[in-house]
C-alpha positions in Angstrom: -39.9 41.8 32.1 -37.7 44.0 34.0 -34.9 45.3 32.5 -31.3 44.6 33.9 -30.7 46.4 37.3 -28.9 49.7 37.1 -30.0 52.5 39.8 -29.7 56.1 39.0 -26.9 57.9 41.1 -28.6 60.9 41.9 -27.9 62.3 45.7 -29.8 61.8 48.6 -33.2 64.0 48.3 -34.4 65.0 51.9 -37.5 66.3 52.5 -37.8 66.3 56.9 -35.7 65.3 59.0 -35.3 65.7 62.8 -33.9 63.6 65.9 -36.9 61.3 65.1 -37.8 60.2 61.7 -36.2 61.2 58.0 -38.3 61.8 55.1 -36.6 61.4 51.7 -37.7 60.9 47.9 -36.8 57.4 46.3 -36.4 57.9 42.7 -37.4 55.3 39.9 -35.4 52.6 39.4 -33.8 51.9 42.5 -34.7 49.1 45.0 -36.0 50.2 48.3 -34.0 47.4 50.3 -31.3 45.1 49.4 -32.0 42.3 46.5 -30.7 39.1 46.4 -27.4 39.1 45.2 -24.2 41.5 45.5 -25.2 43.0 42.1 -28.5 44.0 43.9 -27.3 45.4 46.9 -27.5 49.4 46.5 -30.4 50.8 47.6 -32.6 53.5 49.1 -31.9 52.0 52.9 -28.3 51.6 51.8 -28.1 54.9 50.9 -29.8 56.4 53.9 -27.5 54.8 56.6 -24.8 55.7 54.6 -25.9 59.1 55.7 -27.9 58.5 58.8 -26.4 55.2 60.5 -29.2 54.7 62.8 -32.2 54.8 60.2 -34.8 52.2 60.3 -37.0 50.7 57.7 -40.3 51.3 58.2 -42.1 50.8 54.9 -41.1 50.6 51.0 -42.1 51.3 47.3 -41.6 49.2 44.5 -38.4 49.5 42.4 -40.2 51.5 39.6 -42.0 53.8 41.9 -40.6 57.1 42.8 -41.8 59.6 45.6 -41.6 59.6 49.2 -40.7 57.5 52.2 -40.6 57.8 55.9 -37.2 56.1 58.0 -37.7 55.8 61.7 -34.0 57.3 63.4 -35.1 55.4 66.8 -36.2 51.4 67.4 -38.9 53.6 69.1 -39.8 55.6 66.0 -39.7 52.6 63.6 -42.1 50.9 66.0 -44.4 53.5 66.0 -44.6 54.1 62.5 -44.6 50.7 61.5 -47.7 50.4 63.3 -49.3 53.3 61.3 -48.7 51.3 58.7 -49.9 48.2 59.6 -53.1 49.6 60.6 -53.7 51.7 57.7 -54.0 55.0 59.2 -50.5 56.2 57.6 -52.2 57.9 54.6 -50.7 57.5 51.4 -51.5 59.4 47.8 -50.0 58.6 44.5 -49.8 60.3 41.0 -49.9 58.0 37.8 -50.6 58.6 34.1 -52.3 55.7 32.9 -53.6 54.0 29.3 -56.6 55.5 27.9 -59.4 57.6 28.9 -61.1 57.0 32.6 -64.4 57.9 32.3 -66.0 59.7 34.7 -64.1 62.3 37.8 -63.8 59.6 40.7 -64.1 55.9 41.2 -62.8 52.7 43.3 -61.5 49.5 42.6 -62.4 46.5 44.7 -60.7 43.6 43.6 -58.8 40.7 45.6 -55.1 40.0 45.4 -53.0 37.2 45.3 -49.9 36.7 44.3 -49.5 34.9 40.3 -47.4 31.9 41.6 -46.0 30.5 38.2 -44.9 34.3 36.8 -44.0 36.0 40.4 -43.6 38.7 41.9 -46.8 39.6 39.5 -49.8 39.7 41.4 -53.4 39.2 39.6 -56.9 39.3 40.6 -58.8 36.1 42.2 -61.8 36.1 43.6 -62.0 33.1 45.3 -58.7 33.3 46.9 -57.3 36.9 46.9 -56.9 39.2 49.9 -59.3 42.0 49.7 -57.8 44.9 48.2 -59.2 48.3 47.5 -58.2 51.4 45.6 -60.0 54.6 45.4 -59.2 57.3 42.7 -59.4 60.6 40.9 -59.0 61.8 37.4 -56.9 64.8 37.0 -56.8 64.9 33.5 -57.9 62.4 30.2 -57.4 62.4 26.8 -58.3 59.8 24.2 -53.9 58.6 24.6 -53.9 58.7 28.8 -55.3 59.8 31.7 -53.8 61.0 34.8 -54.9 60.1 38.0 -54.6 60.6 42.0 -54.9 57.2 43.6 -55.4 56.3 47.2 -54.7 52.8 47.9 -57.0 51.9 51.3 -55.3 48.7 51.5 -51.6 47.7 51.1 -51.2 44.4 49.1 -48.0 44.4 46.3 -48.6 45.7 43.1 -51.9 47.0 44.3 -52.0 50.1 42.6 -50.2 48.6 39.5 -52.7 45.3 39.1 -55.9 47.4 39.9 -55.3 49.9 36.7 -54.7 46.9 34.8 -57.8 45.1 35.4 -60.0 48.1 34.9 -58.5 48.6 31.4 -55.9 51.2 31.7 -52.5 50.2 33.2 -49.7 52.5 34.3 -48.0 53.5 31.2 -43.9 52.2 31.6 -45.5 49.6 33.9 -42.5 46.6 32.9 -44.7 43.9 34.5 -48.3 44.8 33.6 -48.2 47.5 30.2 -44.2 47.0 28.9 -45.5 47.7 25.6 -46.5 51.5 26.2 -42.7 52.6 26.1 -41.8 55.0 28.6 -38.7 55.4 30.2 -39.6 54.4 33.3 -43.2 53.6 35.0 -45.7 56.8 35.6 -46.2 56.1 39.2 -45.2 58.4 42.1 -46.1 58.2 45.7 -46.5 61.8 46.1 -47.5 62.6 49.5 -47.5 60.6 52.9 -48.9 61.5 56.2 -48.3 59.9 59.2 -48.4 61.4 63.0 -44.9 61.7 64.9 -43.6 59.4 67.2 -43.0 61.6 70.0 -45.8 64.6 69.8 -48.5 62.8 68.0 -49.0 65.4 65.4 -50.1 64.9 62.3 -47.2 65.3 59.8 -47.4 65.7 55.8 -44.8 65.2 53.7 -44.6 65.7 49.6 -42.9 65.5 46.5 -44.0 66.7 43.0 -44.3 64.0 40.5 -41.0 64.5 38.0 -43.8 63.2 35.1 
């Protein structure tokens, strides 16, 4: 279960910014957009117009998943990215430290999603009527305790990352939905780089933030 909503009140963390698009770092533990509920209402978006009145949503990360995201500054900009997005060419690569020892260097994970109806928002694999759902990945570093990983999702379902560890034996440690038991103080799962192009030149545009684990 998740624990009791209360968001860390560290500043704003910008990494890019032009007349275009804002990159900034969402830490752990706080809500991309707005919940349901007053008590639930800061947030990363809330935060960034706060600062930058005309930023866009464009994408998000779960609550307990820091690392980087991308606002569009312009309807045009948001448009543009979103469609990135959508079509799976924004490219998107995450750090975790997971339970156990992965064997071998690199791997995928293709199992279907679907959402678990009776205990939501968990998701879980079904193969008869789960979206298909891939996830490649890298081991940095394994022990007998934990391993840590890159991971590439190649498909964007919720949870992906988080249900695909799961199934193949070796959740994220301080998952609260999938591995609560392992203890951490938050979950061990950081979206560490993102590259998209720009809206107006078309180049190619990385941006990154060091895993704080």
């Amino acid at each position: 279960m998740q624990t009791p909503y209360d968001p860390p009140m560290t500043p704003l963390n910008v990494v890019y910014e032009d007349s275009d698009i804002l990159a900034v770092v969402k830490p752990a533990g706080l809500l991309s957009v707005p919940g349901k509920g007053e008590h639930l209402a800061d947030c990363l978006l809330s935060r960034v117009q706060a600062a930058f009145p005309t930023a866009l949503l464009v994408h998000r990360l779960d609550r307990d998943t820091s690392g980087v995201m991308v606002f569009g500054l312009t309807p045009h900009a948001q448009r543009f990215l979103s469609t990135q997005f959508q079509e799976r060419r924004a490219r998107k690569t995450y750090v975790a430290r997971v339970a156990g020892r992965v064997e071998g260097k690199t791997g995928e994970v293709d199992l279907p999603l679907i959402v678990d109806w009776p205990n939501r928002p968990r998701q879980m694999v079904c193969h008869e009527t789960g979206k298909p759902s891939l996830t490649a990945y890298r081991v940095m570093k394994a022990s007998d305790a934990e391993s840590r990983l890159r991971l590439w999702p190649k498909t964007g379902r919720t949870h992906q990352l988080r249900v695909h560890m799961l199934a193949i034996g070796h959740p994220i440690l301080g998952d609260p939905f999938y591995a609560p038991e392992t203890g951490q103080d938050r979950m061990m799962l950081h979206a560490e780089e993102l590259r998209i192009n720009h809206p107006e030149s078309g180049r190619g545009m990385a941006f990154r933030a060091k895993a704080p684990f």
